[in-house]
N, C-alpha and C positions, 0 to 999 in steps of 0.2 A: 569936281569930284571931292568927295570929305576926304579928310585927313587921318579919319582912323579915330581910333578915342586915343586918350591922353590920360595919367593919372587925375586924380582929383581933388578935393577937401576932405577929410577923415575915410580912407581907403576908397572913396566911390571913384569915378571916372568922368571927363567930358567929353562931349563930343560935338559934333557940330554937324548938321544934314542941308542939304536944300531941299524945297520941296519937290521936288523930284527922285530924292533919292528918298525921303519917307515916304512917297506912293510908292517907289517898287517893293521898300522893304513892309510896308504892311500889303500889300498887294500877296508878295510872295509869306508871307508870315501866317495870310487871311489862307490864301489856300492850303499850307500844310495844316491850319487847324482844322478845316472841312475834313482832312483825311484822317485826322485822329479823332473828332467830336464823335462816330458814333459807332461806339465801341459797344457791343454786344455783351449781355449778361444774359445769365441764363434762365430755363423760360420758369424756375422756381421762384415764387415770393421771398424764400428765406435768402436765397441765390444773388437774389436781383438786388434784396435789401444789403448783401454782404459784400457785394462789389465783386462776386465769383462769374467769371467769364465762361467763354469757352477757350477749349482746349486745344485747339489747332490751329497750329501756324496760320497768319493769313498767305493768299495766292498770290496778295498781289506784291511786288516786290520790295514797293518801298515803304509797304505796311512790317513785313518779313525783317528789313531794314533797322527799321524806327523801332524794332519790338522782338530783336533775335533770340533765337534758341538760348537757352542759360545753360542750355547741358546736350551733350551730344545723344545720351540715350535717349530715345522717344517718348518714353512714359515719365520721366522724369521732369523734358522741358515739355510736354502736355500738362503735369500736375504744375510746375514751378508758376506758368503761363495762364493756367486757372484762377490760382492765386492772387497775381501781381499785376498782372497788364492792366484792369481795371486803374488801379492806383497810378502806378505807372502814366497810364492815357489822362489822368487827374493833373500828375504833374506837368503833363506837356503842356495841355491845355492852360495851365496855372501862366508858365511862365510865356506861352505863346501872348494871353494877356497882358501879362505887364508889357512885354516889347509892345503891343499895340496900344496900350496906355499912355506909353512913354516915347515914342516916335514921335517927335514934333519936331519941324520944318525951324531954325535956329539953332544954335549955342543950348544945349541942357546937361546938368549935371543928374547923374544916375548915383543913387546912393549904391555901398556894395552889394545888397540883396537883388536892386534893381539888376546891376551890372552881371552879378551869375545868373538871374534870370535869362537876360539878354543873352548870354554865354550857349546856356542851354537851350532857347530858343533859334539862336543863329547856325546853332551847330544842326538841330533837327530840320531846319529850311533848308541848309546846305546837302546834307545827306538827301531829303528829299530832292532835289534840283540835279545832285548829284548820280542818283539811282535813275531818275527819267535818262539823263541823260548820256547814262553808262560810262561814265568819266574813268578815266584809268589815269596811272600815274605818270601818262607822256601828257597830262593836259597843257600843259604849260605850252609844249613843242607845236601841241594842234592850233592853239590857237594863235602862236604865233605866225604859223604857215596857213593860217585862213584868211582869206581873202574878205573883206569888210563889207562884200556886195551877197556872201554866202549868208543865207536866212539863220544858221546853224551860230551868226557870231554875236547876236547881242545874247542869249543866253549863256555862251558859254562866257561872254565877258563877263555878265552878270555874278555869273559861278565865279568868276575869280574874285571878282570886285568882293564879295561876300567872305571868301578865304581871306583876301585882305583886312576886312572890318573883324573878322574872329580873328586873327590874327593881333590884332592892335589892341584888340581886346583883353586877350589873356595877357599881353604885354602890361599894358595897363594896370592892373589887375597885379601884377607877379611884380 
C-alpha cells in the first residue's frame, strides 16, 4: 500500500503508487468524471454560449453532493446554481484531469498546482464513493467489525484507503 505523499521540492509533494493503486485511483477518478462531464446548459444559444445551466438541484444524490445548495432559500440557490455550476463542473473536470495526467505507477513528484489539483480531485472521488455508499461517521467502527468475506469491504477499504491519501496530502501540503 503507498505511503501517502510527503512534502516535496519547492512546496509540491511526492508520492509513490503501484500500479495497482493508479488503476483503482484513475478507475475511481474516471467514473466521478463521467458524473460530472455532462452538465446541462440551457436550451438558448446565448445560454449555452454563457455557460447558464439549469436551475434545479439534481435528483440524484451525489450530483446534490458535489454541487449543494449555496443558500437555503430556493430562488436564490436556483439563481446562484444557474450561474455557477457550469464553471464549477469546469473546475472539476479541470482538476479530475490532472490527477489522471499525473497518476503514474512509481515515485512522482507533483508540483503545488498539480498537488491542490489532486486535493480537489481526491476530495470529489471521496464524497462521490462516500454518498453511494452512505458513509456515516461510525465508519471507522464498520469496518473494523466487517468481516473481510463481506462483498461490502473492499469498497469501504477503498473509502478509507482514499481518506488516508487526502489525508497525507493536505499534510504534505500544510
Amino acid at each position: 500500500m503507498s505511503s501517502g505523499f510527503r512534502p516535496g521540492p519547492g512546496g509540491g509533494v511526492i508520492a509513490a503508487f503501484d500500479a495497482a493503486e493508479v488503476s483503482i485511483l484513475r478507475s475511481l477518478v474516471s467514473q466521478t468524471l463521467g458524473l460530472i462531464e455532462p452538465g446541462e446548459t440551457g436550451d438558448d444559444p446565448l445560454e449555452r454560449a454563457l455557460g447558464i445551466g439549469p436551475s434545479e438541484q439534481s435528483a440524484d444524490p451525489v450530483l446534490a453532493r458535489l454541487f449543494p445548495s449555496a443558500y437555503e432559500d430556493s430562488d436564490s440557490a436556483a439563481e446562484f446554481r444557474r450561474y455557477t455550476e457550469a464553471t464549477l463542473r469546469e473546475g472539476k473536470r479541470a482538476d479530475a484531469r490532472v490527477m489522471l495526467d499525473s497518476a503514474v505507477p512509481g515515485r512522482s513528484t507533483l508540483t503545488p498546482e498539480q498537488a491542490q489539483a489532486w486535493m480537489r480531485a481526491l476530495n470529489d472521488v471521496r464524497l462521490t464513493l462516500g454518498t453511494r455508499l452512505e458513509v456515516t461517521e461510525e465508519i471507522h467502527d464498520e469496518i473494523a467489525g466487517m468481516p473481510e468475506d463481506d462483498p461490502r469491504y473492499p469498497v469501504y477499504v477503498t473509502y478509507d484507503w482514499l481518506t488516508y491519501l487526502q489525508d497525507t496530502l493536505v499534510r504534505a501540503l500544510w
